[in-house]
Structures are given as structure tokens and as C-alpha cells.
C-alpha positions as CSV (number, residue, x, y, z in Angstrom):
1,X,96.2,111.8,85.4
2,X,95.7,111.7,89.1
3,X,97.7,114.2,91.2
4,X,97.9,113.5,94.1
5,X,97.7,117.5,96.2
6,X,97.8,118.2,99.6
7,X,94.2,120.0,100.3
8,X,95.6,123.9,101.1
9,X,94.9,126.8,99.0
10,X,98.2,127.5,97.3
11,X,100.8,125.6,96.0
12,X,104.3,125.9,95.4
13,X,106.7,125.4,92.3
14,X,108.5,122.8,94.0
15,X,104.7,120.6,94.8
16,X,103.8,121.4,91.9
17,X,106.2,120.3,89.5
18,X,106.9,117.2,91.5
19,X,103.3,116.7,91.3
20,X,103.3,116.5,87.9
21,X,106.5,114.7,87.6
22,X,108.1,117.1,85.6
23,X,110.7,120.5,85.4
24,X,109.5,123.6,87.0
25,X,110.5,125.4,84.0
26,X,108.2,123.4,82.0
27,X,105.5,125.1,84.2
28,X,106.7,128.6,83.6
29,X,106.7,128.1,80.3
30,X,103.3,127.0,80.0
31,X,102.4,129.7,82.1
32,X,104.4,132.2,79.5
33,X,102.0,130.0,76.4
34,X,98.9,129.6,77.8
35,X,96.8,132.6,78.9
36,X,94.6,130.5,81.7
37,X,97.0,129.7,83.9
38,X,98.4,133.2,86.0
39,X,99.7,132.0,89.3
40,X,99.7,134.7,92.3
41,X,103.6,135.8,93.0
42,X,104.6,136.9,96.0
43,X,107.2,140.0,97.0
44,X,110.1,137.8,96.4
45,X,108.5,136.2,92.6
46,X,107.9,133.1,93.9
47,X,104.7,131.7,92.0
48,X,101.8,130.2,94.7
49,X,99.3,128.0,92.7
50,X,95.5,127.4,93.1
51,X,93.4,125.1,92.9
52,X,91.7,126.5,89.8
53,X,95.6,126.8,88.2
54,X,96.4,123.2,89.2
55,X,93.0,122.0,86.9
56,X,94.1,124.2,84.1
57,X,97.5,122.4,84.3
58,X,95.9,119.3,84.6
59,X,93.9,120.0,81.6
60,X,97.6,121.1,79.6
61,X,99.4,118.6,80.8
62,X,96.9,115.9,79.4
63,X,96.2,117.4,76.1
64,X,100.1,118.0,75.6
65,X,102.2,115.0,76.8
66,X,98.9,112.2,76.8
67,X,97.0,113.1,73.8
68,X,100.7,114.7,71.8
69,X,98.6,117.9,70.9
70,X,101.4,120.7,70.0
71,X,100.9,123.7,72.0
72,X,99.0,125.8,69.3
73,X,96.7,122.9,69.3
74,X,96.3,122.6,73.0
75,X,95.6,126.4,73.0
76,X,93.1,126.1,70.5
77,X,91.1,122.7,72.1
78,X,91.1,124.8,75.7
79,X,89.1,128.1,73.8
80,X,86.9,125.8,71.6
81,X,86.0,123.3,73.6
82,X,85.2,124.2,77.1
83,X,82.2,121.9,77.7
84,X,84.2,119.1,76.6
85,X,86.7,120.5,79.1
86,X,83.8,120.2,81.9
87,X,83.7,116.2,81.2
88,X,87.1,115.7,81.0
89,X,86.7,117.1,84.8
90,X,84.2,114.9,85.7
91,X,86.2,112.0,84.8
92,X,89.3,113.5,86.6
93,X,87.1,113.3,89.7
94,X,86.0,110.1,89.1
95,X,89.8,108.8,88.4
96,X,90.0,109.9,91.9
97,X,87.4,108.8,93.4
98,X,88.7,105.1,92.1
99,X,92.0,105.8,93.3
100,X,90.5,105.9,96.6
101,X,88.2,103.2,96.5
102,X,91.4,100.9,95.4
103,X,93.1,102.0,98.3
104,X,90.5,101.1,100.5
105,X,90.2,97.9,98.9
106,X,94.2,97.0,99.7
107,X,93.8,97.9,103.5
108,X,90.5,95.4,103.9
């Protein structure tokens, strides 16, 4: 899954979730399940996201709702697996990197 992020250092709930295309309470509760992803708060409690949180939600969001893991199993693939992990961001960044290209190719 592309996601399509302005380039800043932190994110809100709001970008994020509409990033994702889904409920910000989805994303606080995988924060509450998954140890990996811990968002900066500010004073008032409002979560700020980085970039690093936004790969680790990448990485949950395609184990959960494109390859149906259940969260245990999610849980378990992210501490077993992590060089796996490593190619499945290589081919995030290449996803991208065709995204681009295709867009280039509609303006010519």
C-alpha cells in the first residue's frame, strides 16, 4: 500500500488516518496492541507521528487487513521476522517509486 504523506517530520491523527483510509481509533488501538508503534503526544494528548511510526503502521496495516493475519499473528510475524520486514520495505519504496514513474508517464 502506497501512502501518499506530505514530507514533514510529524504527522497528525487526522493525516494519518485519512492516509490510511481508515478510523483514527483503529490507530489508537493498534497503538494500545502493538508495542512498536509509540507516537510523541503533546501537552494537550494529541498524538504527532513519525516517519519511523508511519512504516510500522504500514507494516500493520498490510499484515492485518491485506494478508487477514489476526492481531496475535501480526504481533508475532513483526518479532520473528524482521529481515523479511526489511524487503517488504524495499518493495514499499519501489511501489513508490512506480507510482511516480506512472505519473510521469500520464503528463508526457
Amino acid at each position: 500500500m502506497h501512502v501518499d504523506l506530505p514530507d514533514k517530520l510529524y504527522y497528525s491523527m487526522g493525516e494519518v488516518a485519512r492516509a490510511f483510509d481508515v478510523n483514527a481509533s483503529l490507530i489508537r488501538f493498534w497503538e494500545k496492541e502493538f508495542d512498536v508503534l509509540q507516537p510523541k503526544k503533546n501537552a494537550r494528548g494529541n498524538r504527532k507521528f513519525s516517519k519511523e511510526d508511519i512504516q510500522h503502521l504500514q507494516t500493520i496495516y498490510h499484515l492485518t487487513k491485506e494478508r487477514g493475519f489476526t492481531l496475535e499473528g501480526a504481533r508475532d510475524y513483526m518479532k520473528t521476522h524482521k529481515k523479511e520486514l526489511g524487503t517488504f520495505e524495499i518493495i514499499r519504496k519501489l511501489e513508490h517509486v512506480k507510482a511516480e514513474l506512472l505519473k510521469i508517464k500520464e503528463q508526457l
